[in-house]
C-alpha positions as CSV (number, residue, x, y, z in Angstrom):
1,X,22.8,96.3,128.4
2,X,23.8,93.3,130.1
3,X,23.2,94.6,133.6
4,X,19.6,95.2,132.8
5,X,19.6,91.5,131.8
6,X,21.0,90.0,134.5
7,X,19.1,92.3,137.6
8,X,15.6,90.7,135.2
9,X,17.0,87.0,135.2
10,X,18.1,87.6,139.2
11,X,14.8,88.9,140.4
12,X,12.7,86.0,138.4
13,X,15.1,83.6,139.8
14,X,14.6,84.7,143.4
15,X,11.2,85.1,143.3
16,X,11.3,81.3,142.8
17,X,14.2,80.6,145.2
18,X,13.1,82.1,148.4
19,X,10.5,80.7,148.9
20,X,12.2,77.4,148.6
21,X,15.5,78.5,150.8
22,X,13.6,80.0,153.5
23,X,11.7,76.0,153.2
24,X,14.7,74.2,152.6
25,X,15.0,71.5,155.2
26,X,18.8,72.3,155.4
27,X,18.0,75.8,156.3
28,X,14.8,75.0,158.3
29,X,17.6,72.4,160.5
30,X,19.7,75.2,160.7
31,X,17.1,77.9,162.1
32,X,16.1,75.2,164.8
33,X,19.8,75.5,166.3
34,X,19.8,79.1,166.9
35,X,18.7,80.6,170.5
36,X,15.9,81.5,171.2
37,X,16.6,85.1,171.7
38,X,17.6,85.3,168.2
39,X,15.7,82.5,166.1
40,X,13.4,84.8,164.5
41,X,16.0,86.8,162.7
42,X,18.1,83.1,161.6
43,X,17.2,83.5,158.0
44,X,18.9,86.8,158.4
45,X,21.7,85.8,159.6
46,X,21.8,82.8,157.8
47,X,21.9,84.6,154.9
48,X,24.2,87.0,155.6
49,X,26.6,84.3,157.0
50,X,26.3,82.1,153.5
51,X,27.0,85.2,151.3
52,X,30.0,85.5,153.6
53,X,31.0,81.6,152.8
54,X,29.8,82.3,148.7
55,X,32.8,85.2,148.5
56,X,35.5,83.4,150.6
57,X,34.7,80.1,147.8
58,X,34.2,82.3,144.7
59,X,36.4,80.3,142.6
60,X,34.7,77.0,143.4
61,X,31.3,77.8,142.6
62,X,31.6,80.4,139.5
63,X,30.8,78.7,136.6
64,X,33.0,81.5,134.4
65,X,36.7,81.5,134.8
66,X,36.7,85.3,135.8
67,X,38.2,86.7,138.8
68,X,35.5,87.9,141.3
69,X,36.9,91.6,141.5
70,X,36.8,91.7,137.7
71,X,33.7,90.5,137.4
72,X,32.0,93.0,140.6
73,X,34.7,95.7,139.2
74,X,32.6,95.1,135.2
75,X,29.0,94.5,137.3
76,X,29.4,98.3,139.7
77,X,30.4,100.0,136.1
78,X,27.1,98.8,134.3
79,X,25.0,99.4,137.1
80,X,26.6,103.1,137.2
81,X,25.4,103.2,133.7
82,X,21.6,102.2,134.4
83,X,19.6,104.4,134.4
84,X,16.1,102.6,134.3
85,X,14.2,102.8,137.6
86,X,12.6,99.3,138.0
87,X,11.4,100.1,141.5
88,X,11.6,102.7,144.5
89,X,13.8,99.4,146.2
90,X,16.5,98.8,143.4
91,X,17.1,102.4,142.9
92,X,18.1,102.4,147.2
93,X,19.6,99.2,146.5
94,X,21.5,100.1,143.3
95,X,22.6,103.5,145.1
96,X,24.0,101.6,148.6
97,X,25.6,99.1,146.3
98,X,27.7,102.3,144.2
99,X,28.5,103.9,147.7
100,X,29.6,101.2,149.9
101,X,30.4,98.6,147.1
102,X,30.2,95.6,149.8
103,X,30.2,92.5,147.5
104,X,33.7,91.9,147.7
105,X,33.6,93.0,151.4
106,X,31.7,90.1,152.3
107,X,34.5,88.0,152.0
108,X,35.9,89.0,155.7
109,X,33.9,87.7,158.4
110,X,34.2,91.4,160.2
111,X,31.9,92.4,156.9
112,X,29.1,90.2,158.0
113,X,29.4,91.9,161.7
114,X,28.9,95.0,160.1
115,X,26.1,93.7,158.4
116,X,24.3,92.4,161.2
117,X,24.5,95.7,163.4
118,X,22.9,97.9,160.4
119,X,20.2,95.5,160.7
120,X,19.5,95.2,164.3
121,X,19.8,99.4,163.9
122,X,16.8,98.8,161.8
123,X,15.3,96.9,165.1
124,X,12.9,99.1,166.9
125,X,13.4,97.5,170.4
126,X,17.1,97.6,171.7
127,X,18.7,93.6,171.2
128,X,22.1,92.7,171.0
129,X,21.4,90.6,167.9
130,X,24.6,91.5,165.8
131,X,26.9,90.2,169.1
132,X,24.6,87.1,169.5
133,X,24.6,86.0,166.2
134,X,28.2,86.1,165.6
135,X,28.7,84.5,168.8
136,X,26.6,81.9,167.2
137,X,28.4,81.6,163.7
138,X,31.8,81.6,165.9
139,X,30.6,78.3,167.9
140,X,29.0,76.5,165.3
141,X,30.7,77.5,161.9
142,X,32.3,74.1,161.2
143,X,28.0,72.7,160.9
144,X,26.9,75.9,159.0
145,X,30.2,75.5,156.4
146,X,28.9,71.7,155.7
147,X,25.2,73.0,155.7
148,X,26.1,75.5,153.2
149,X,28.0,73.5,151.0
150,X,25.0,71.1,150.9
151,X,22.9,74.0,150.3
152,X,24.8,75.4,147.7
153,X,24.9,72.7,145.3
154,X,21.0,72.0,145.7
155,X,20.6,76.1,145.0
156,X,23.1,76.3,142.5
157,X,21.3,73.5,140.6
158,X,18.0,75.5,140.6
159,X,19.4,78.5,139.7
160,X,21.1,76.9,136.3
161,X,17.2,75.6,135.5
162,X,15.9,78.5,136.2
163,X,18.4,80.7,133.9
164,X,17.7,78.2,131.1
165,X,14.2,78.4,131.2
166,X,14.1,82.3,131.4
167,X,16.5,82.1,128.6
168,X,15.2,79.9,126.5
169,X,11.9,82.2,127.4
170,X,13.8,85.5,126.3
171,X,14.9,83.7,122.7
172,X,11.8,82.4,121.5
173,X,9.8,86.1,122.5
174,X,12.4,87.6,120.2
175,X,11.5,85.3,117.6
């Protein structure tokens, strides 16, 4: 199955990646630029914010000619199908992503709002961290757009090594 594929190629590729993004010197400029009261959650919200940015510019950065909500539509149906636990985390992760099917949500801003208050629920001192750090993407979204798009191209680029390599890996074992 091709979902069990891809969830194997995405896990290998960001256990190299995040390391890296959460290093970047695009993101590390970015984190420097939030207040105070909320820089420790940045990379948070900085990710939340750019998977807001990757949905609203699907088009531009797929490298299939598909249309996102055929392509999640195809990607919910195989995951429904899995039935391999890989770990205690995917199988929460696989069931919040069959209830709530989010990925296309994420292409509203309201979505990432959303997102940010179940994760300052998660919080175990009271903050206002979901209203600050929309207040923050509001002021500042015209630097984060550019910062992602530099970003993005950079990732994207390690990602298509990365997939090649694992490929390539996955051919010659079969051999």
């Amino acid at each position: 199955m091709i979902c069990r594929w891809i969830y194997s190629t995405v896990c290998a590729c960001t256990a190299k990646l995040i390391p890296t993004t959460d290093t970047h010197p695009v993101v590390l400029a970015l984190k420097q630029q939030f207040p105070k009261s909320i820089r420790r959650y940045s990379g948070i919200v900085l990710d939340i914010y750019f998977d807001h940015l990757l949905m609203q510019h699907w088009q531009q950065f797929s490298a299939i000619d598909v249309k996102k909500h055929t392509l999640f539509n195809q990607f919910y149906h195989d995951l429904a199908l899995l039935h391999h636990d890989i770990s205690p985390h995917f199988s929460r992760v696989k069931t919040g992503l069959l209830r709530h099917q989010w990925l296309d949500d994420y292409e509203q801003l309201d979505a990432c709002s959303r997102a940010m208050e179940t994760v300052e629920k998660r919080f175990t001192r009271p903050t206002e961290f979901a209203q600050q750090a929309m207040g923050f993407i509001h002021e500042n979204s015209a630097g984060l757009q550019q910062s992602f798009y530099t970003f993005i191209q950079i990732y994207l680029g390690t990602v298509r090594c990365l997939s090649v390599n694992l490929l390539n890996r996955s051919i010659s074992r079969s051999r």
